[in-house]
Biopython code that builds the backbone (N, CA, C, O; Angstrom):
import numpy as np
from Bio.PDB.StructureBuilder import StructureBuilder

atoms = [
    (1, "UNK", "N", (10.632, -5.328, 32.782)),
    (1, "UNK", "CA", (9.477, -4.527, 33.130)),
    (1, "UNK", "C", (9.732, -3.052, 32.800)),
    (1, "UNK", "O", (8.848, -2.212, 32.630)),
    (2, "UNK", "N", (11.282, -2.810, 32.718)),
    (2, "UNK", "CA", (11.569, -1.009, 32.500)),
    (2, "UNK", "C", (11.247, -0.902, 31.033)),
    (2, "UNK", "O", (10.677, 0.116, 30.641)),
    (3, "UNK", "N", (11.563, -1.869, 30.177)),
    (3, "UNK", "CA", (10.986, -1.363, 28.874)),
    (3, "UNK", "C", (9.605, -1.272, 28.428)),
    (3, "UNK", "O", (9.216, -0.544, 27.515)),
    (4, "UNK", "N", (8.684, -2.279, 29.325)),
    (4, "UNK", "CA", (7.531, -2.154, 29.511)),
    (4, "UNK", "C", (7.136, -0.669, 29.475)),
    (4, "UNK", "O", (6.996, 0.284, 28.709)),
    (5, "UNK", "N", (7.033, -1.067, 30.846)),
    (5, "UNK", "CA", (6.474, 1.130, 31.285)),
    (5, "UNK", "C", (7.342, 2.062, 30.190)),
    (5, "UNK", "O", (6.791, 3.017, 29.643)),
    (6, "UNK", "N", (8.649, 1.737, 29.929)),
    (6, "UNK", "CA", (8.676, 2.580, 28.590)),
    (6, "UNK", "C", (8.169, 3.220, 27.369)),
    (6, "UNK", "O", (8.084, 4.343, 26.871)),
    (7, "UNK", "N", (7.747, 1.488, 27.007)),
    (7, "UNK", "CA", (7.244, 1.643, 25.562)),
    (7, "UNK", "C", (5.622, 2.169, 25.932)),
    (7, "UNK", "O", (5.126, 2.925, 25.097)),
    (8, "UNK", "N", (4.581, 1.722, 27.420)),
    (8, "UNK", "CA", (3.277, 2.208, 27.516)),
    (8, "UNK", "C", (3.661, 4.113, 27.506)),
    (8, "UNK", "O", (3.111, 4.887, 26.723)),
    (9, "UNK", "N", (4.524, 4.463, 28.379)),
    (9, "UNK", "CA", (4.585, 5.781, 28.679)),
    (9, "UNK", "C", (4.680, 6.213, 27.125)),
    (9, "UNK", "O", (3.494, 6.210, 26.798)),
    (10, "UNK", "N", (5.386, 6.563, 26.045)),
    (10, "UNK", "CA", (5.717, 6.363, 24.935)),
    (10, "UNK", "C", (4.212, 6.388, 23.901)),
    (10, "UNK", "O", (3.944, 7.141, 22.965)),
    (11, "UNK", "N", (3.591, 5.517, 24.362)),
    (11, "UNK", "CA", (2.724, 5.398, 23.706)),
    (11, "UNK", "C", (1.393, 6.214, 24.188)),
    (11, "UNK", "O", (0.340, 6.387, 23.575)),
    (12, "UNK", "N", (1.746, 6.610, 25.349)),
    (12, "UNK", "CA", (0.506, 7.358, 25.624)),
    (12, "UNK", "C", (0.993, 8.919, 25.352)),
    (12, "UNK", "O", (0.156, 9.626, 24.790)),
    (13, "UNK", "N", (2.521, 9.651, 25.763)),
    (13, "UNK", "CA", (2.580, 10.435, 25.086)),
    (13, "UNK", "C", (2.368, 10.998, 23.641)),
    (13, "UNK", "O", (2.099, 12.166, 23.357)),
    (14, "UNK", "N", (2.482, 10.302, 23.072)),
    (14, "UNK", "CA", (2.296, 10.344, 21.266)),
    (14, "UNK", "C", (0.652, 10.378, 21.269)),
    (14, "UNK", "O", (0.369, 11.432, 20.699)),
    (15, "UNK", "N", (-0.348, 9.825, 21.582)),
    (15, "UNK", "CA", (-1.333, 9.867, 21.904)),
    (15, "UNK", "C", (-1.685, 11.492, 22.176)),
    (15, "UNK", "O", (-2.269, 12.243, 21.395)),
    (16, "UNK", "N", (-1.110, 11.845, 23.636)),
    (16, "UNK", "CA", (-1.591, 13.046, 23.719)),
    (16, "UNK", "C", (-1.334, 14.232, 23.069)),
    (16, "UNK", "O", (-1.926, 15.303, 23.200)),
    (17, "UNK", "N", (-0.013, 13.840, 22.060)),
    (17, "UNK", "CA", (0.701, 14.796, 21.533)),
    (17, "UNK", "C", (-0.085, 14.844, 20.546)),
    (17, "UNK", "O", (-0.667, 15.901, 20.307)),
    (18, "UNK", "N", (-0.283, 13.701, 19.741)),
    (18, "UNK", "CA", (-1.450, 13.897, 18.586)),
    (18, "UNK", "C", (-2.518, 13.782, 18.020)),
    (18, "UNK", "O", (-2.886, 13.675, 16.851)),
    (19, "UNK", "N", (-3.344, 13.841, 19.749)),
    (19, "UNK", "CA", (-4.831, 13.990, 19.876)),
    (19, "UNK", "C", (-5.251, 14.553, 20.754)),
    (19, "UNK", "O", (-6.337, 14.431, 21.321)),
    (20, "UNK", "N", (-4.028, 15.528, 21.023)),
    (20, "UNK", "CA", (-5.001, 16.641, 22.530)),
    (20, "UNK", "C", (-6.429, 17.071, 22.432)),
    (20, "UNK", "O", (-6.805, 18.003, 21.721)),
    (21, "UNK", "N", (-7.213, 16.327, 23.198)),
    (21, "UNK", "CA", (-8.627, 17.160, 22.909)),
    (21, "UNK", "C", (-9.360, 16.730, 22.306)),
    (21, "UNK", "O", (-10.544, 17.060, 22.362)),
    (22, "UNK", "N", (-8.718, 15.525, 21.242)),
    (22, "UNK", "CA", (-9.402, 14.428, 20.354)),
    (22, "UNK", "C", (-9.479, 12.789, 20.539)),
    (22, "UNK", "O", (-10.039, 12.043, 19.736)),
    (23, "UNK", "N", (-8.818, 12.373, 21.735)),
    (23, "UNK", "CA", (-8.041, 11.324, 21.816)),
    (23, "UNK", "C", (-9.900, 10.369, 22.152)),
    (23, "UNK", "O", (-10.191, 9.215, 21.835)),
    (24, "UNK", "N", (-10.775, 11.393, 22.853)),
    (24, "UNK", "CA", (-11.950, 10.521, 23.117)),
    (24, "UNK", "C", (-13.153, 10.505, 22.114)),
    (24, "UNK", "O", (-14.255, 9.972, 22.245)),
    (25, "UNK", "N", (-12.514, 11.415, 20.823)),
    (25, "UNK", "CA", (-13.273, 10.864, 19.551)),
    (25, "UNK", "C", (-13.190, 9.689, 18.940)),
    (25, "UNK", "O", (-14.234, 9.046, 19.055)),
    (26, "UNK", "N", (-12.466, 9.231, 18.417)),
    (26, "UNK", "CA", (-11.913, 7.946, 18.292)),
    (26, "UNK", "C", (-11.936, 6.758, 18.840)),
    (26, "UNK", "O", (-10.874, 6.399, 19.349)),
    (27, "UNK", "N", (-13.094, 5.821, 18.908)),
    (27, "UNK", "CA", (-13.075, 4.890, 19.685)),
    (27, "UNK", "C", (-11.573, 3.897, 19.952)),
    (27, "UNK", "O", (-11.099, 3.611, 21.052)),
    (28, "UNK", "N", (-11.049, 3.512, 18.636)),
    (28, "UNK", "CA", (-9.766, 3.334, 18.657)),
    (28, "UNK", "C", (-8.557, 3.985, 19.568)),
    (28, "UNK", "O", (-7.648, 3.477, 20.225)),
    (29, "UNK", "N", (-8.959, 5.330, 19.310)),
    (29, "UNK", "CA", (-7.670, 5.769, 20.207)),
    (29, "UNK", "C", (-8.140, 5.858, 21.923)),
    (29, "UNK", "O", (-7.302, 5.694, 22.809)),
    (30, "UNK", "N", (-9.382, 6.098, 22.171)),
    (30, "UNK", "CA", (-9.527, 5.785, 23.476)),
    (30, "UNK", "C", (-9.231, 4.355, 23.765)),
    (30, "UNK", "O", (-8.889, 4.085, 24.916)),
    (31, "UNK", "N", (-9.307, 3.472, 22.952)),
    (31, "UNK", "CA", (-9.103, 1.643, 23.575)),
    (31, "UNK", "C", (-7.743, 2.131, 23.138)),
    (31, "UNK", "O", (-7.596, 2.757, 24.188)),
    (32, "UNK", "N", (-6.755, 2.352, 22.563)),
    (32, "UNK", "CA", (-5.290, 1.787, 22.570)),
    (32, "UNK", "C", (-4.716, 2.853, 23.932)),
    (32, "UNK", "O", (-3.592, 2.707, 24.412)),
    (33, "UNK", "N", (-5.476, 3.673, 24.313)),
    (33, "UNK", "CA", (-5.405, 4.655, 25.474)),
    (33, "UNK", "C", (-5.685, 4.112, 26.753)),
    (33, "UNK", "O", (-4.800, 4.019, 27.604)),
    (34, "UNK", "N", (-6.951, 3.717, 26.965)),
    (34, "UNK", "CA", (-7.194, 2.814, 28.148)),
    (34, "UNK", "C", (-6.336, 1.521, 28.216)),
    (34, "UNK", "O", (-5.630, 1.517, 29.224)),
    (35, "UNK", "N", (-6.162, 0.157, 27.240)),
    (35, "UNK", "CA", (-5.632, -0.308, 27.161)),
    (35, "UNK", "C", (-3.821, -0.197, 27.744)),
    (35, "UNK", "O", (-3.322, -0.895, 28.627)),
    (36, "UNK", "N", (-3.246, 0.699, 27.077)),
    (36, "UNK", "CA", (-2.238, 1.113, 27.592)),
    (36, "UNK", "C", (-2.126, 1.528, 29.152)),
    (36, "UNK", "O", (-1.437, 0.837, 29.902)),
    (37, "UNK", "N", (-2.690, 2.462, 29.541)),
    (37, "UNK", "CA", (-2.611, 2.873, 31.035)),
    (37, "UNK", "C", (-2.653, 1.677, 31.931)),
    (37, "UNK", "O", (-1.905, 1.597, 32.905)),
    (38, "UNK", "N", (-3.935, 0.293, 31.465)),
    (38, "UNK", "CA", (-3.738, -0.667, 32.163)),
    (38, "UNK", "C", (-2.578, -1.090, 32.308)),
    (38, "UNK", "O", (-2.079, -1.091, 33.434)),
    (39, "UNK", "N", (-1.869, -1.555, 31.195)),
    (39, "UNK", "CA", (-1.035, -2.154, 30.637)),
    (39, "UNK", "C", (0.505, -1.361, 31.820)),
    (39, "UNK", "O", (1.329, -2.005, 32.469)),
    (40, "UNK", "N", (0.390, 0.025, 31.708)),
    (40, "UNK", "CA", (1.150, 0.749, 32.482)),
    (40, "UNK", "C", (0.896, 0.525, 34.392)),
    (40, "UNK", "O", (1.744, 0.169, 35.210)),
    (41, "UNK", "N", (0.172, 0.702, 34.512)),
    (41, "UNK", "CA", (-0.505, 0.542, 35.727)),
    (41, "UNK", "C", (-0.372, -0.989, 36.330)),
    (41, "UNK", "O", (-0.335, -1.170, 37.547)),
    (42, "UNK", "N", (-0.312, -1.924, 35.518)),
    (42, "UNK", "CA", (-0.146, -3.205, 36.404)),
    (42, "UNK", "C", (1.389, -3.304, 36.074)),
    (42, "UNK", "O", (1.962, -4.128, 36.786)),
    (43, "UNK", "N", (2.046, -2.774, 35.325)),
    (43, "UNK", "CA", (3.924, -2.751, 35.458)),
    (43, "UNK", "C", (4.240, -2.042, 36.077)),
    (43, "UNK", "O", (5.443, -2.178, 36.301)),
    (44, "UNK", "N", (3.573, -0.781, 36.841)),
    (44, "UNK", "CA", (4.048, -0.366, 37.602)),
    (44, "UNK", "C", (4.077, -0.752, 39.572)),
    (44, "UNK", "O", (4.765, -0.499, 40.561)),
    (45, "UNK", "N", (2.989, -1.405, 39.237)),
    (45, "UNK", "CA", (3.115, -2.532, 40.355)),
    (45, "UNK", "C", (3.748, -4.088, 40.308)),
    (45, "UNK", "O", (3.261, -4.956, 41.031)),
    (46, "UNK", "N", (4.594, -4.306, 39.626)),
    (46, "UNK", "CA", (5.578, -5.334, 39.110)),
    (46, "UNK", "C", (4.545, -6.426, 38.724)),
    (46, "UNK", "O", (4.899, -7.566, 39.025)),
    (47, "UNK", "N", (3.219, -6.291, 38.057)),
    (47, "UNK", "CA", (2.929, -7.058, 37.645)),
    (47, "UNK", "C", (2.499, -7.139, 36.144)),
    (47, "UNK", "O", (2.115, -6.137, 35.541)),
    (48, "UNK", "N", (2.581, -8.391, 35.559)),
    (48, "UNK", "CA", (2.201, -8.546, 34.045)),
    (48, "UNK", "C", (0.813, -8.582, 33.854)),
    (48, "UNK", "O", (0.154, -9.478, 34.382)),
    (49, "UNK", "N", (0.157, -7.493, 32.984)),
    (49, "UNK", "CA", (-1.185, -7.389, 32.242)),
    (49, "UNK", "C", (-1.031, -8.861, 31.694)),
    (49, "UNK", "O", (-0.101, -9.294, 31.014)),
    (50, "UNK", "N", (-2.501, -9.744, 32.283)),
    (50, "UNK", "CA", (-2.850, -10.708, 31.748)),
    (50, "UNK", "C", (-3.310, -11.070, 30.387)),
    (50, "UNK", "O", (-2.772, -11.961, 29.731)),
    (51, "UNK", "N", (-4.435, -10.278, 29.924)),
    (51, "UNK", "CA", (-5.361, -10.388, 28.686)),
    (51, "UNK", "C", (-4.072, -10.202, 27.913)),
    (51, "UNK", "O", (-3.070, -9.495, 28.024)),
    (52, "UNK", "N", (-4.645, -11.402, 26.845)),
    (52, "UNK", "CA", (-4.388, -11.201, 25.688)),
    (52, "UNK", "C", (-4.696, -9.685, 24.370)),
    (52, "UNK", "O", (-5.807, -9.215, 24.124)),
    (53, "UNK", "N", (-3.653, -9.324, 23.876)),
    (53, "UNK", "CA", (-3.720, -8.227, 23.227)),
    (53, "UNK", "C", (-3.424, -8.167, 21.397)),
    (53, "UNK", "O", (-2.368, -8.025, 20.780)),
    (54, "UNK", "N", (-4.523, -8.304, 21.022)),
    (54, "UNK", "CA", (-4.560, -8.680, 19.242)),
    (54, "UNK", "C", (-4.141, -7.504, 18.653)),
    (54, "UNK", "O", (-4.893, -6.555, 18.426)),
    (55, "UNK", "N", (-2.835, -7.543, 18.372)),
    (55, "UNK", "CA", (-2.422, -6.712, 17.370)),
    (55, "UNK", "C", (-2.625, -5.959, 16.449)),
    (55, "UNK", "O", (-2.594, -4.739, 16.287)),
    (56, "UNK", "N", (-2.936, -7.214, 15.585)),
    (56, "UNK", "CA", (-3.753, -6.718, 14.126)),
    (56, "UNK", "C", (-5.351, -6.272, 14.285)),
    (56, "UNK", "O", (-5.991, -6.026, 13.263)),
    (57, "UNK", "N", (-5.748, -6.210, 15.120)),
    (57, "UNK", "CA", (-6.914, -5.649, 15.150)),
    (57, "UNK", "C", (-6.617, -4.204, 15.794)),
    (57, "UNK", "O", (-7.117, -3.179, 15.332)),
    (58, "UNK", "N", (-5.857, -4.219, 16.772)),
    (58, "UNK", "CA", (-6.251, -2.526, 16.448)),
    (58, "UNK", "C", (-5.192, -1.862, 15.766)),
    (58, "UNK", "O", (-5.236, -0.640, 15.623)),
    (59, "UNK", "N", (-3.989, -2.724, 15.212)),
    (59, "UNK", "CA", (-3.648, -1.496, 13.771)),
    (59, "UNK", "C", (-4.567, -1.643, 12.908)),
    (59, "UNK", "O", (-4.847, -0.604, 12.310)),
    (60, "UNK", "N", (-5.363, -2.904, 12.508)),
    (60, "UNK", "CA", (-6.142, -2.460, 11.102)),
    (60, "UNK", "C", (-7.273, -1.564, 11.476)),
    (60, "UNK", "O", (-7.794, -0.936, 10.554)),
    (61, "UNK", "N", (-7.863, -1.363, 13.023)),
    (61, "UNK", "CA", (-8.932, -0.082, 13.071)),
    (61, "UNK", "C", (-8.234, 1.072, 13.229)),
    (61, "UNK", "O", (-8.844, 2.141, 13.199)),
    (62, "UNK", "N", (-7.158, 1.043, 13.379)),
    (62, "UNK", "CA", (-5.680, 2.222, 13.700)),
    (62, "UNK", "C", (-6.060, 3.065, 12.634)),
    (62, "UNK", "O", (-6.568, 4.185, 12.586)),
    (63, "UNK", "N", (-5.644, 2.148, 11.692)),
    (63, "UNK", "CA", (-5.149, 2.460, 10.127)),
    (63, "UNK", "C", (-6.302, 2.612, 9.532)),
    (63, "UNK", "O", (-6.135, 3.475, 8.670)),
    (64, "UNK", "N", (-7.460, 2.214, 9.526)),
    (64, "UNK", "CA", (-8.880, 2.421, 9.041)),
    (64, "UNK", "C", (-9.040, 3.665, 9.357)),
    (64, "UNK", "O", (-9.238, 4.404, 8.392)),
    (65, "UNK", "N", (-9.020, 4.164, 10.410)),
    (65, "UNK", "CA", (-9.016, 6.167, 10.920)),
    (65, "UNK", "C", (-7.735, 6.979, 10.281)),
    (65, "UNK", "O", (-7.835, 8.131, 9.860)),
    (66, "UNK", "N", (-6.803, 6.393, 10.273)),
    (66, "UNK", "CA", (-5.611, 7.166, 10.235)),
    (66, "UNK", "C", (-5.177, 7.117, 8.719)),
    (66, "UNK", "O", (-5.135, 8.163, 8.072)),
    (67, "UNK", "N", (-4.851, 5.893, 8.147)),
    (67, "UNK", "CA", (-4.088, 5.637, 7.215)),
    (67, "UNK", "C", (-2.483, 6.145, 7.182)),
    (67, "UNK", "O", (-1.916, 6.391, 6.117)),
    (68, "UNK", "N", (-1.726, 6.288, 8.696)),
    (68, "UNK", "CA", (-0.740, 6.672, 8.775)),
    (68, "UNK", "C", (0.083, 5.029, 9.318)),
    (68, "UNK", "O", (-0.126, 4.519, 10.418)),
    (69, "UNK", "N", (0.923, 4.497, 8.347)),
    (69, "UNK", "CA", (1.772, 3.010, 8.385)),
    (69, "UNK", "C", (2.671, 3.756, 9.443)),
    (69, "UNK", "O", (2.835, 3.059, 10.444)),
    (70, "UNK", "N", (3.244, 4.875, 9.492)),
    (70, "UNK", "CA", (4.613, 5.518, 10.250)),
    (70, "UNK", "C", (4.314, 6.064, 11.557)),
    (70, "UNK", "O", (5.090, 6.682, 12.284)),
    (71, "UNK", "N", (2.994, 5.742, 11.795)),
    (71, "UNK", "CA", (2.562, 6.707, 13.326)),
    (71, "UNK", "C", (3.232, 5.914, 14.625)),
    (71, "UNK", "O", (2.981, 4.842, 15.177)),
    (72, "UNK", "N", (4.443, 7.223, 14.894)),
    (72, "UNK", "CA", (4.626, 7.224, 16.520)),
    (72, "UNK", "C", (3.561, 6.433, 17.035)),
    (72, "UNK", "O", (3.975, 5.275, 17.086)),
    (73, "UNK", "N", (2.766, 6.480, 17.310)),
    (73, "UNK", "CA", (1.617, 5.245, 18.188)),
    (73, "UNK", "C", (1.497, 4.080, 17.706)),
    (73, "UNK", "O", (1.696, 3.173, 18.514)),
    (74, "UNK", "N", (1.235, 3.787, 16.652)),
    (74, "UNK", "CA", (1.168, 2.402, 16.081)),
    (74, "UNK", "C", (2.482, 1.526, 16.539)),
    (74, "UNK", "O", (2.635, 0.492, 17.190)),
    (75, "UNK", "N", (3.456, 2.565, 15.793)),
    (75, "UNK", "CA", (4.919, 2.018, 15.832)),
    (75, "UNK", "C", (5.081, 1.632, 17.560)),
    (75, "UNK", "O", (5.451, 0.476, 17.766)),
    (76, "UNK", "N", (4.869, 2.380, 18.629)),
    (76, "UNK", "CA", (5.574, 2.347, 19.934)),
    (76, "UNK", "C", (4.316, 1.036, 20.544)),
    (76, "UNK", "O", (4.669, 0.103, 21.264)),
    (77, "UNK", "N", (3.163, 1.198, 20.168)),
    (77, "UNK", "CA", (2.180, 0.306, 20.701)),
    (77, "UNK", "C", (2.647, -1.166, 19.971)),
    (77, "UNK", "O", (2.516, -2.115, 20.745)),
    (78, "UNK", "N", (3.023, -1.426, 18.996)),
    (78, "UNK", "CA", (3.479, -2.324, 18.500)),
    (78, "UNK", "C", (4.686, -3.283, 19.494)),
    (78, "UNK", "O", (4.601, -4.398, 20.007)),
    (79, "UNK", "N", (5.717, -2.325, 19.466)),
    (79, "UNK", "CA", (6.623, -2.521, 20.789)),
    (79, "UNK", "C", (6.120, -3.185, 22.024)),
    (79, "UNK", "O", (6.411, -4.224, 22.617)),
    (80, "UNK", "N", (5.113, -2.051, 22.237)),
    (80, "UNK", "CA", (4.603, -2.511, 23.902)),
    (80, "UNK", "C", (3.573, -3.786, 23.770)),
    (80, "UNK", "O", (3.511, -4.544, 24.738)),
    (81, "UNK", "N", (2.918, -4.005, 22.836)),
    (81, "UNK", "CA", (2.092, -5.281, 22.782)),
    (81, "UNK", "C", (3.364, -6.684, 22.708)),
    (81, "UNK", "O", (3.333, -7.811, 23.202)),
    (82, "UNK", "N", (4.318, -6.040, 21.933)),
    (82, "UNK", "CA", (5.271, -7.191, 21.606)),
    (82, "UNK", "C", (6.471, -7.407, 22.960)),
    (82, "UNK", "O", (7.262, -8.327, 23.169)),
    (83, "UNK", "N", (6.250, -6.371, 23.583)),
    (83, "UNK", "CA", (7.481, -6.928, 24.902)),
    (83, "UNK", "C", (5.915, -7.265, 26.223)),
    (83, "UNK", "O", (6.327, -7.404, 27.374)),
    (84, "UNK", "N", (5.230, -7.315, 26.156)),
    (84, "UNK", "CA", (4.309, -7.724, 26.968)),
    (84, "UNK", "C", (3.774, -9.034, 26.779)),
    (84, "UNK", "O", (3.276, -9.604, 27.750)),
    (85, "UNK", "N", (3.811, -9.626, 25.586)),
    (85, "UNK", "CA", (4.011, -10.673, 25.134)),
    (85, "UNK", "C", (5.168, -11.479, 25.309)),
    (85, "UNK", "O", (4.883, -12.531, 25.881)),
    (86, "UNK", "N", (6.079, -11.392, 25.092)),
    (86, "UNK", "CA", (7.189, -12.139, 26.171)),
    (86, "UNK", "C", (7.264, -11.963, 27.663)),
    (86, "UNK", "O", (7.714, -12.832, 28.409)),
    (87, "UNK", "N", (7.038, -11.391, 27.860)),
    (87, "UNK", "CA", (6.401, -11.313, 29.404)),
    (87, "UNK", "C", (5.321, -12.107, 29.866)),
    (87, "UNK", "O", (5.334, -12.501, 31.032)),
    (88, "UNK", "N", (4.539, -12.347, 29.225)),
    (88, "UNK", "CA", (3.579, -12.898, 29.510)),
    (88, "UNK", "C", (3.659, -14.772, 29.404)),
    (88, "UNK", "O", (3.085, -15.649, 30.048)),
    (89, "UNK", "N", (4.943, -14.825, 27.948)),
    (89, "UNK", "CA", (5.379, -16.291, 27.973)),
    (89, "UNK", "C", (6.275, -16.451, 28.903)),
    (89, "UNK", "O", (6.475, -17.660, 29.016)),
    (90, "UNK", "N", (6.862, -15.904, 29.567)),
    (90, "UNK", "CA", (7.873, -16.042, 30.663)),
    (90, "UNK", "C", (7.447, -16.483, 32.063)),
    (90, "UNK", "O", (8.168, -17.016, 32.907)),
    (91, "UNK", "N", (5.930, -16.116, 32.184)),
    (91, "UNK", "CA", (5.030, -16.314, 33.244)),
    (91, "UNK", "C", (4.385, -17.685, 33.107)),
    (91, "UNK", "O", (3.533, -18.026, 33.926)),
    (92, "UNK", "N", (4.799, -18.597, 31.975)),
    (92, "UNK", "CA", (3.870, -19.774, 31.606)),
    (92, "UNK", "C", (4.691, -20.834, 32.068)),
    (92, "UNK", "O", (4.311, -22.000, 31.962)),
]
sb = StructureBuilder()
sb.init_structure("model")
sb.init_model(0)
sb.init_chain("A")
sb.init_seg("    ")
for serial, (resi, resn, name, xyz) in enumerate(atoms, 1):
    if name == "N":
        sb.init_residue(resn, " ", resi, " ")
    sb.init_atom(name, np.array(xyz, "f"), 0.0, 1.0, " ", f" {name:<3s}", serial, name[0])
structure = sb.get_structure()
């Protein structure tokens, strides 16, 4: 669960770092924003975010705005979708 809240915290910093002020233009970056905080918010009460979380859909709307393959966010949200996902098979 500590790498959890890691990789969400992580991902929401990079967020604010490189959309202060912009983060609620972007429909994308507000959902990988909200998304995350959930995601943070139920690990911080020792529990696992249920919903399923499609990857490739929001790097390919990621990357449709951005066209950045190397973005701190993509990269750390990647992480956090992928250790929340074993988490989530661990619960089955």
């Amino acid at each position: 669960m500590e790498d959890l809240i890691k990789y969400a915290q992580n991902v929401l910093d990079a967020i604010n770092e490189e959309y202060t002020g912009k983060s609620q233009q972007e429909e994308i970056i507000r959902d990988m924003y909200t998304v995350t905080e959930r995601i943070l918010e139920a690990a911080k009460k020792n529990h696992v975010f249920e919903e399923n979380i499609n990857i490739y859909n929001f790097s390919r709307r990621f990357l449709d705005i951005t066209s950045d393959y190397g973005s701190p966010i993509l990269l750390e949200f990647e992480k956090l979708v992928n250790q929340l996902k074993k988490l989530q098979e661990n619960i089955k």
